[in-house]
Wavefront OBJ file of the C-alpha trace (Angstrom):
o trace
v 0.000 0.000 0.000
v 1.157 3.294 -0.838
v 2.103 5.476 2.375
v -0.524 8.021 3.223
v -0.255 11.316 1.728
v -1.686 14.759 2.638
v -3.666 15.811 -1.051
v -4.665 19.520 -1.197
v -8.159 19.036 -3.461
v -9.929 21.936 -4.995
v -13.578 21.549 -6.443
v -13.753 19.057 -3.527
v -17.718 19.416 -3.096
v -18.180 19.397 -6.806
v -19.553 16.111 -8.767
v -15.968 14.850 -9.438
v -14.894 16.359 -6.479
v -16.984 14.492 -4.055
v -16.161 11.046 -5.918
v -11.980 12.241 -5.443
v -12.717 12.982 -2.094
v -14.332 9.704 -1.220
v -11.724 7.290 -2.448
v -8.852 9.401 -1.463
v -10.347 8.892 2.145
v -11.582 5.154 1.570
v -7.446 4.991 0.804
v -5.972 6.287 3.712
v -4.737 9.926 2.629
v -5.082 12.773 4.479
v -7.353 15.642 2.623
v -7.576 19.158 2.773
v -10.405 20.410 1.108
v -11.650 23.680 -0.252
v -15.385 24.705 -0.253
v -17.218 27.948 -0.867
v -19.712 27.577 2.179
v -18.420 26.260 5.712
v -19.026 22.543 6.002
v -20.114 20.648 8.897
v -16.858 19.335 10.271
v -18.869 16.606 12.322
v -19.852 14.844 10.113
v -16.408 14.727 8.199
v -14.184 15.019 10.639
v -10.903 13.358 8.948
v -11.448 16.250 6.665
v -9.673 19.701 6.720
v -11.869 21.759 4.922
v -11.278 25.301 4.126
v -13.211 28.267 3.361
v -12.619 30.227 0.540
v -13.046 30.414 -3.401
v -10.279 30.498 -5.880
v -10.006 34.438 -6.105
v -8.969 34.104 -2.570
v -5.208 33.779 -2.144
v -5.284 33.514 1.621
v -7.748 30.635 1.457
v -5.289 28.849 -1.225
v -2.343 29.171 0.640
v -3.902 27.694 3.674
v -5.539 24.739 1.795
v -2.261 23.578 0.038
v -0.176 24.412 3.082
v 1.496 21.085 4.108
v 0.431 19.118 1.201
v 1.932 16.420 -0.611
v 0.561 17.200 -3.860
v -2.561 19.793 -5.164
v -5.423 18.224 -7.319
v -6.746 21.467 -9.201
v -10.582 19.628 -10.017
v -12.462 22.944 -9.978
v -13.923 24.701 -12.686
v -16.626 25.796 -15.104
v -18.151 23.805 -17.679
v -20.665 26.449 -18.126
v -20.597 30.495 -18.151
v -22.031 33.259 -19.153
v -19.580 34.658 -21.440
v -16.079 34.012 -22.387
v -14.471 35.896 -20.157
v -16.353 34.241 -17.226
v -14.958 30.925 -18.393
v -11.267 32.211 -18.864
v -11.824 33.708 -15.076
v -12.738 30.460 -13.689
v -10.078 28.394 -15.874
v -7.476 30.046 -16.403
v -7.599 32.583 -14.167
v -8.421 29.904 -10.844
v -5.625 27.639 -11.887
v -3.156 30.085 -12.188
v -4.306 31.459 -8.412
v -3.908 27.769 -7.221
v -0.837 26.688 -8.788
v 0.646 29.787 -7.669
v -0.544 29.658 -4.093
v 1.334 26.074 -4.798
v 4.450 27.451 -5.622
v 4.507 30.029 -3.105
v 4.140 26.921 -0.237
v 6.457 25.115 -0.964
v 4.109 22.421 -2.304
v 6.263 19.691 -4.673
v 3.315 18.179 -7.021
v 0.463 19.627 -8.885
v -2.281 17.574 -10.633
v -4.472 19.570 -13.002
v -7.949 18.106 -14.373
v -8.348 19.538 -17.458
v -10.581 18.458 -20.742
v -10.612 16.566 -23.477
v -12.385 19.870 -24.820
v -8.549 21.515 -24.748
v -6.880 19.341 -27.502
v -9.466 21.716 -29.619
v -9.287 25.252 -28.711
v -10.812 27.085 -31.762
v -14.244 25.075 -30.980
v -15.635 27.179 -27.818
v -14.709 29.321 -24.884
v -14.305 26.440 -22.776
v -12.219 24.488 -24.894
v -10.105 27.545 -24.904
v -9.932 28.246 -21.652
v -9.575 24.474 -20.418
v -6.706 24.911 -22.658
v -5.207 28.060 -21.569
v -5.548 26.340 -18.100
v -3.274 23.852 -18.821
v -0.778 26.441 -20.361
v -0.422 28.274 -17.317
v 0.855 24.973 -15.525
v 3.214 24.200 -18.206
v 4.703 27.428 -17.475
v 5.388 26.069 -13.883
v 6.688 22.665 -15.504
v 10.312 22.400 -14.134
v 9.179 24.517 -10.345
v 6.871 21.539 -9.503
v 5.966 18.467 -10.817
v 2.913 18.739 -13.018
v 0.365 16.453 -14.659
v -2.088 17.147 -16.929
v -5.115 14.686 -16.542
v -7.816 15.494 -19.976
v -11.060 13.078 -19.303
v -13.623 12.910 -22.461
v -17.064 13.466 -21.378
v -17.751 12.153 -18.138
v -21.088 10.597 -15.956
v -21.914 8.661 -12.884
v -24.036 9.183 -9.808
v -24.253 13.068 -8.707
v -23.688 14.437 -12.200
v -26.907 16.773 -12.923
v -25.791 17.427 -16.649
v -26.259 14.033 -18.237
v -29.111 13.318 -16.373
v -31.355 14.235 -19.639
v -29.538 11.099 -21.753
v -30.846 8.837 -19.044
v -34.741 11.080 -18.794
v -34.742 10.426 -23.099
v -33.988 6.647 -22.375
v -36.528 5.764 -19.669
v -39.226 7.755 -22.404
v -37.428 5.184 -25.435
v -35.817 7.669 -27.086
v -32.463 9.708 -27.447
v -32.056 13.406 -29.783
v -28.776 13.602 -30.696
v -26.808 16.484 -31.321
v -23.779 15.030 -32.694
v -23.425 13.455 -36.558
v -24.167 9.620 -36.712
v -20.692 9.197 -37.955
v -19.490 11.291 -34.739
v -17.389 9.219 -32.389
v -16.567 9.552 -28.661
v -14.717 8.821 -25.462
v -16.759 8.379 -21.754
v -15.649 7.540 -18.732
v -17.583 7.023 -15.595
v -16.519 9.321 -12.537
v -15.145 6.795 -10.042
v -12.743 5.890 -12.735
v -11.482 9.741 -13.527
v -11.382 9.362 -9.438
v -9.334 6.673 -9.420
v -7.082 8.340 -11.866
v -6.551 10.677 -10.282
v -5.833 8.863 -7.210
v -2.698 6.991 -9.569
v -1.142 10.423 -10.487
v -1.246 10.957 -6.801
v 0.603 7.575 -5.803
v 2.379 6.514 -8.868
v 3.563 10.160 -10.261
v 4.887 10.530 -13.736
v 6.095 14.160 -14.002
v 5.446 17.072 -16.241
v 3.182 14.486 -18.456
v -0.435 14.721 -19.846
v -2.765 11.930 -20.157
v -6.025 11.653 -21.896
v -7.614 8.512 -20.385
v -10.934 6.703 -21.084
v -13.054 3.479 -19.988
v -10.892 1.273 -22.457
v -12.972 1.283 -25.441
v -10.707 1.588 -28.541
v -12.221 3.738 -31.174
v -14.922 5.491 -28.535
v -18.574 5.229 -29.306
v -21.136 6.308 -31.472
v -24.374 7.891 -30.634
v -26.047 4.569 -31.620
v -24.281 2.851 -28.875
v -24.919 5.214 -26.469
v -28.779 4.810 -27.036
v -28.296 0.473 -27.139
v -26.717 0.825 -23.605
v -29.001 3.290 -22.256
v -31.783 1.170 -23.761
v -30.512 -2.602 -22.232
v -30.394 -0.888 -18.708
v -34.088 0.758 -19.243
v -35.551 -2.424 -20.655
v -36.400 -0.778 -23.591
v -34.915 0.134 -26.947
v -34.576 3.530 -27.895
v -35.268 4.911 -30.862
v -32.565 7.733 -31.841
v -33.018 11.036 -33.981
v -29.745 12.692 -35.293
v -30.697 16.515 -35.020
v -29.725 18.306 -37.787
v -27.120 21.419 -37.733
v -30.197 23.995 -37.818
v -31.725 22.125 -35.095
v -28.913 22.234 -32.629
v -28.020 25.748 -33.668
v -31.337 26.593 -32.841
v -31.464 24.779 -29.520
v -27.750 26.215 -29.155
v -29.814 29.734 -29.500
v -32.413 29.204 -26.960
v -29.927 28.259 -24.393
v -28.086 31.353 -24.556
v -31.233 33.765 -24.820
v -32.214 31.707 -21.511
v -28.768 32.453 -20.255
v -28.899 36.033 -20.759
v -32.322 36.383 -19.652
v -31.916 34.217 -16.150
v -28.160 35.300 -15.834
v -27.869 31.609 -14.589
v -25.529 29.679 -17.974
v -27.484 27.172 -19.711
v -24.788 24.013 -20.911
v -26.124 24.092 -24.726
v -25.545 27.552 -26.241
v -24.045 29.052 -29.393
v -20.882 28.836 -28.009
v -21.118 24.780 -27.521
v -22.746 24.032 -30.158
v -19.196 23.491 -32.770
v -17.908 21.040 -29.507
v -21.075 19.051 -29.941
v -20.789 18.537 -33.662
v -17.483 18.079 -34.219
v -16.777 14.352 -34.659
v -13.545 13.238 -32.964
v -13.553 13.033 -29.481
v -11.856 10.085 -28.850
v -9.294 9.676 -26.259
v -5.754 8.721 -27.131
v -5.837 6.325 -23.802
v -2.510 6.812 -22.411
v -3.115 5.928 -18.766
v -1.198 7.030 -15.280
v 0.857 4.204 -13.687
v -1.036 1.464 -12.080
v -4.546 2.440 -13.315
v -6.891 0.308 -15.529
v -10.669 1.665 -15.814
v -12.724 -0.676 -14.241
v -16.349 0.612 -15.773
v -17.497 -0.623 -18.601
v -20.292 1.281 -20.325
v -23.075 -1.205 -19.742
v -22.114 -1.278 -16.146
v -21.907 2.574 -15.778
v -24.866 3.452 -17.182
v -26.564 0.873 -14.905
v -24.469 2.565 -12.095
v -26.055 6.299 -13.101
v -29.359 5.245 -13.990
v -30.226 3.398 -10.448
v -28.676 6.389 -8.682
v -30.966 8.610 -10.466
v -33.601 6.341 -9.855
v -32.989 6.398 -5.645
v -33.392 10.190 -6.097
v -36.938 10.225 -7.645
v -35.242 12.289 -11.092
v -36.399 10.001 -13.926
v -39.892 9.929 -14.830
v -41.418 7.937 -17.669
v -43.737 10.025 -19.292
v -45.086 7.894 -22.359
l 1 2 3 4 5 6 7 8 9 10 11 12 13 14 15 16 17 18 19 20 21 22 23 24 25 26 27 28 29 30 31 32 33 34 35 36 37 38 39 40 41 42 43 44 45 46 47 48 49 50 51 52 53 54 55 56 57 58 59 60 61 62 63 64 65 66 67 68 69 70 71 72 73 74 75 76 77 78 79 80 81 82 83 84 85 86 87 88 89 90 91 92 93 94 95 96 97 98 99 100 101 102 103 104 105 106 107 108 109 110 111 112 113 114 115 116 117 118 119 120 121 122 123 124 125 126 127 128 129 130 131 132 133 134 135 136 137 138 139 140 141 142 143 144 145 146 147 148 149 150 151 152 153 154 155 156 157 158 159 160 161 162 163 164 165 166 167 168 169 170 171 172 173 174 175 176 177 178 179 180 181 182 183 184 185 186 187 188 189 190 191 192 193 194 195 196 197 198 199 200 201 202 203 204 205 206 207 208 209 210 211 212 213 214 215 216 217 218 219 220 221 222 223 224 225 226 227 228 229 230 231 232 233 234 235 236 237 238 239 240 241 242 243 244 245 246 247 248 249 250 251 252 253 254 255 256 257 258 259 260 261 262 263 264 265 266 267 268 269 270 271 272 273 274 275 276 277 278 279 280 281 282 283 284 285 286 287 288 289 290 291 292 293 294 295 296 297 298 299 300 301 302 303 304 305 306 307 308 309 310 311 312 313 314
């Protein structure tokens, strides 16, 4: 077993967060933990938590003080502009790598996006990419990995929760070409990652990892896994370019209107129709995905069933 270390873990209450945070734990390392809102130590009282967003420097300092190594997992994946997503992504990591620097603090693991290998397709590609520019620049001053996941799901994740509402009604829209193919990966396997870059280092590296399925997936598979784990098949409709431009349209009129982001807008739309998003698989030390997609989705669909989300409507 690897000796215990102390892992400094931003985005800790976040969907991936709280996955990182639970096997990091269920391993034996010590975590300090930031969070916007105070949490109620007594009911996690092995963790430090700390107070504070990423614009605070004071906060940053004292979560990575003593740490073995920083896990930057926070982020945006939705904004309302694209300077709000270069704030968050760019501008957070570069706050927490410094605040890294500044302590002393050897290792720094960055989640970043399989959105980055393709920066000219939205703001967030761009700034997931910028993101991982500013630790390069540290590259050398610590000991940096770059960790790119494709699209990712599991229990807790309230964005792909409309795949598995589509399924349980037998159907899927989808926004991508037919020929489009694509990596997934289910959460506690980006967690476990994670956790490998954390015991079994390999410096100043990047990795774009995925559940082991050479070639990714279509669309059509996505709906025939979704479908065996419904008990139903689904019947799939490849929207056309006007259709998801439109959609794309109404998300960011929403946006503007509520001034809370929608995740389909204008801006997204050229990540969901461009066709290659297929991992390159090169995987951290020591770690093999252990979810395969049938499994997953049977994973995310009975944890959205215990929370009363999916209802069958036809």
């Amino acid at each position: 077993m690897t000796d215990p270390l102390t892992i400094a873990i931003t985005g800790a209450t976040g969907f991936l967060g709280g996955h990182l945070v639970a096997q990091a734990r269920a391993a034996g390392h010590r975590v300090r933990a930031l969070s916007r809102k105070p949490v109620n130590t007594n009911t996690n009282q092995d963790i430090v938590w700390i107070t504070g967003a990423l614009e605070d420097q004071a906060a940053l300092e004292t979560l990575v003080t003593g740490a073995d190594i920083v896990v930057h997992a926070a982020g945006a994946i939705k904004a309302l502009s694209r300077s709000e997503f270069f704030h968050i992504n760019k501008g957070g990591t570069e706050a927490v790598v410094r605040a890294a620097y500044a302590q002393g603090v050897k290792s720094f693991v960055l989640i970043s996006s399989l959105a980055a290998r393709e920066p000219t397709l939205s703001p967030y590609a761009a700034s997931k990419r910028a993101a991982e520019l500013v630790v390069d620049d540290y590259a050398g001053q610590l000991n940096t990995i770059i960790l790119r996941p494709p699209a990712i799901y599991g229990p807790g994740d309230e964005e792909t929760v409309s795949l598995f509402q589509m399924a349980v009604n037998g159907f899927m829209l989808a926004p991508g070409h037919a020929s489009a193919r694509m990596s997934l990966v289910h959460v506690g396997d980006v967690a476990s990652a994670i956790l490998a870059c954390c015991e079994q280092p390999q410096f100043e590296v990047l990795f774009e990892i995925d559940d082991g399925k050479d070639g990714g997936y279509q669309w059509r598979d996505l709906a025939d896994a979704a479908g065996l784990n419904v008990g139903r098949p689904l019947k799939i409709a490849h929207l056309a370019g006007a259709a998801v431009w439109f959609m794309g349209l109404l998300g960011t009129l929403k946006g503007l209107l509520t001034r809370s982001p929608a995740m389909l807008t204008l801006a997204k739309v050229p990540e969901l129709r461009h066709r290659d998003w297929v991992a390159n698989a090169k995987r951290p030390a020591g770690w093999t995905p252990k979810w395969s997609l049938k499994d997953g989705f049977k994973d995310a669909i009975n944890w959205y069933s215990s929370q009363n989300v999916l209802k069958r409507y036809f």
